[in-house]
N, C-alpha and C positions, 0 to 999 in steps of 0.2 A: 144923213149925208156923211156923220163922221164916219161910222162904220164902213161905208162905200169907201169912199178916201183910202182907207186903211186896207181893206180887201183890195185894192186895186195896185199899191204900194205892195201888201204881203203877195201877192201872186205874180209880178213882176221881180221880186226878189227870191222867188221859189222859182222862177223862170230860169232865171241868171244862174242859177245855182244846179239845176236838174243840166241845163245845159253844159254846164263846167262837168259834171257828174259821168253825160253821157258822152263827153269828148275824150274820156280817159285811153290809156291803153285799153285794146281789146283783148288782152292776155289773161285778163282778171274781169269777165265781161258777168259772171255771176254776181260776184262781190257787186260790179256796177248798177246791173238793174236790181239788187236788194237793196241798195243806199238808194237808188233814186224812187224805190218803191216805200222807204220807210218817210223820207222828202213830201213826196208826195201825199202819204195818209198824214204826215202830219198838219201840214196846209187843208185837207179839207176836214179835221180835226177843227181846228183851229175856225175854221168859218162857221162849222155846227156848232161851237160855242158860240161865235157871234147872233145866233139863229135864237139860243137856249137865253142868252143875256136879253134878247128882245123879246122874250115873252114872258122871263120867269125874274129877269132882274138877276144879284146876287145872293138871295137865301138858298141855301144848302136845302134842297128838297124833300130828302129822306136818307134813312140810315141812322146809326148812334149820333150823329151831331146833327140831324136836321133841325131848321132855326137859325144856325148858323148866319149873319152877314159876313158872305165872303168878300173876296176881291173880285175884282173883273180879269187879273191878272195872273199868274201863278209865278213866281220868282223863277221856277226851274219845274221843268216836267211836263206832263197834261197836266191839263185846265178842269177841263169840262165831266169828266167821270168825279171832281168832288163837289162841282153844283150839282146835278144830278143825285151824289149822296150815296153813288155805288164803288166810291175810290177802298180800294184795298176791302173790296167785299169781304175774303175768306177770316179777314182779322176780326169781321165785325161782334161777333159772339163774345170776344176776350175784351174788344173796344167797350161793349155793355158791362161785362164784367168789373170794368175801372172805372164805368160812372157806377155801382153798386155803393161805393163811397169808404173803403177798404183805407184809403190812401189820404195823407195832409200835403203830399207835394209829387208833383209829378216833374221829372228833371228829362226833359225833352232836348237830347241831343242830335243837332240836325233838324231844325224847327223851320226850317224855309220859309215861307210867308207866315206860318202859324194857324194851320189849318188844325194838327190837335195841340199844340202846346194852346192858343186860344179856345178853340171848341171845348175841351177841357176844363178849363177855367170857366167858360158861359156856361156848362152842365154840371160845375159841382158847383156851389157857390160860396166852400170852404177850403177849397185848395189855392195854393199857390204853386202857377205854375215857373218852374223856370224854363225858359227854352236862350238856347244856344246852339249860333251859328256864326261860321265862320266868314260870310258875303256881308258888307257893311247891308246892301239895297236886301238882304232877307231879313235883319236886323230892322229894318227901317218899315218895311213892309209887315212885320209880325207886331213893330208898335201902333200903326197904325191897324192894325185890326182888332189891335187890344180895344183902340180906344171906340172905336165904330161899333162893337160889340159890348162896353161898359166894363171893362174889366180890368184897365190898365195897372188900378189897384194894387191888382191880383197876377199881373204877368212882368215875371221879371226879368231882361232880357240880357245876353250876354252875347260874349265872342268865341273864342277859343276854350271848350272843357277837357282838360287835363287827366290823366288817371288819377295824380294826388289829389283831383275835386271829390272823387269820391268819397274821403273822408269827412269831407260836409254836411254827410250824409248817411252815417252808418247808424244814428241814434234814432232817427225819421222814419215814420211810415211811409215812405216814398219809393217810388216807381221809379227806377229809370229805362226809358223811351226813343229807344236811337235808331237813326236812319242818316249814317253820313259813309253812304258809297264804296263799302270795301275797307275803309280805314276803322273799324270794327274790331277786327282782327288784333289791329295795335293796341286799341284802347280801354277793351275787355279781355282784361286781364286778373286774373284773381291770385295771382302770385304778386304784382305791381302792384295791387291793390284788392288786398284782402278783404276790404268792406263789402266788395261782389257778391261774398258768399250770403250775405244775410240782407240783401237785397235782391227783390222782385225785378225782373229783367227783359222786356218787349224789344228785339232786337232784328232788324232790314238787314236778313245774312246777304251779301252781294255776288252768290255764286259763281253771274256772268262776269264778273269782274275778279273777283279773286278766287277762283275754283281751290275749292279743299276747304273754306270758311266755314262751311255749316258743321262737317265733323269734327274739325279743331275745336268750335266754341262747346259743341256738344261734348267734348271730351272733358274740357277745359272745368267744367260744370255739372257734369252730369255725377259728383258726388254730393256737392252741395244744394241742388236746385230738382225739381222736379222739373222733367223737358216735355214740351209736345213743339214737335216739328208741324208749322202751318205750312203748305205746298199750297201754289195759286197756278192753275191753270189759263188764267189771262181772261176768262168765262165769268160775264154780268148780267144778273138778271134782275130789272126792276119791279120793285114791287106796286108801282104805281105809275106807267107811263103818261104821259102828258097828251093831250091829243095830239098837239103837231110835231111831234115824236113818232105817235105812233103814224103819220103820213110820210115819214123822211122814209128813202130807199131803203132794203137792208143792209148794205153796207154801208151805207150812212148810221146805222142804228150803228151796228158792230162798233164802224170807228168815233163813235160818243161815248164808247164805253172803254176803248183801250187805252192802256195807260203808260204807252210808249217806251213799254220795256225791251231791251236789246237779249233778253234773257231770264234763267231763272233767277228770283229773289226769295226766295222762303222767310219766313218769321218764326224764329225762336220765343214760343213762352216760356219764362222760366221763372218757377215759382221758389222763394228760398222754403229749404227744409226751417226745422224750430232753428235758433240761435246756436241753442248747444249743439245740435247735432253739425248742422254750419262752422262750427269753432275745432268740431273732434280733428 
């Protein structure tokens, strides 16, 4: 019944709003039907997760964190591509790579609810993770995942990271893990902070938001770091569909798996060369 409730509420407030959408000027009518086209897929997004919550709950299903107890919510973004366990597929290869156990601290900048700054922490059981974000309710959301997960421990949660935080962490086998929107740019910086160079680096370039980012950071780095440029085509394939999954329309299937991007996002790995060569 609650679910009903809620789908009845979110479709009346997708109402209101395609409507406002579709009343615009007609001078700009492309622009209009792709807002009220992205509106749309994300409303029945959002009900295919209600679909996926009633049959599978929140465990993360498959992928490097399956196991996973998620939320039912997601602070910002899709939902339903990280129960499912196919969220940021092309990373997943590197995501393995970092439970190998290489790492004692993973500094998750931009940790939203805490889907890897905790998953993280649930699959090493020797790391501490930090995650930081700047939304009090993502902050509130990633403690309470810690704690639903057993690992509160182990996840230490902040607000605002700095470039001078870096030096927190130039002695540390640690990671740092960032995904805060285009503001990237400012805070990977290895002039501002040196300790960059001899730090491992998993970075959300935000292309569509600030075009020229990805060659910047790769410039920025590319004497101290070994780079592979990730590209993600938007394309998810599970390796284990659920039955009533595999009954939903296809373009039901499609939009369970996109992940409401306005654009490209690449992922910079970047691994530090040794110390010294990092220092020359």
């Amino acid at each position: 019944m609650a679910h009903s409730v809620q789908s009845m509420s979110l479709a009346s407030d997708v109402r209101r709003q395609l409507v406002a959408h579709l009343c615009q000027d007609g001078s700009e009518l492309n622009l209009t039907l792709n807002n009220s086209l992205r509106l749309l897929s994300k409303w029945r997004s959002v009900l295919i997760q209600n679909t996926l919550l009633l049959h599978e709950g929140t465990t993360v299903l498959e992928g490097p964190l399956a196991g996973l107890d998620f939320v039912e919510r997601s602070s910002e973004g899709c939902h339903i591509a990280k129960l499912l366990g196919c969220y940021e597929q092309p990373l997943h290869s590197h995501i393995r790579a970092v439970l190998s156990g290489q790492y004692t601290k993973i500094v998750n900048i931009g940790c939203a609810e805490g889907y890897y700054a905790v998953g993280f922490a649930r699959a090493l059981p020797n790391v501490i993770s930090l995650a930081f974000d700047t939304d009090p309710n993502a902050q509130r959301a990633c403690r309470t995942l810690a704690e639903r997960n057993g690992v509160s421990d182990r996840v230490e949660i902040g607000g605002q990271f700095r470039t001078t935080d870096f030096g927190n962490h130039k002695d540390d086998a640690a990671l740092i893990f960032c995904d805060i929107e285009g503001a990237e740019l400012d805070l990977l910086d290895p002039v501002m902070a040196p300790e960059l160079r001899s730090l491992d680096i998993i970075v959300e370039s935000h292309e569509c938001i600030r075009p020229g980012v990805t060659e910047t950071l790769i410039s920025r780095f590319t004497g101290s770091h070994d780079i592979e440029l990730v590209e993600d085509n938007g394309l998810r394939q599970l390796a284990n569909q659920p039955e009533w999954f595999t009954k939903l329309s296809h373009l039901d299937q499609l939009l369970a798996t996109w992940e409401w991007r306005s654009g490209p996002t690449p992922w910079l790995v970047m691994h530090a060369k040794t110390k010294s060569q990092a220092a020359e």
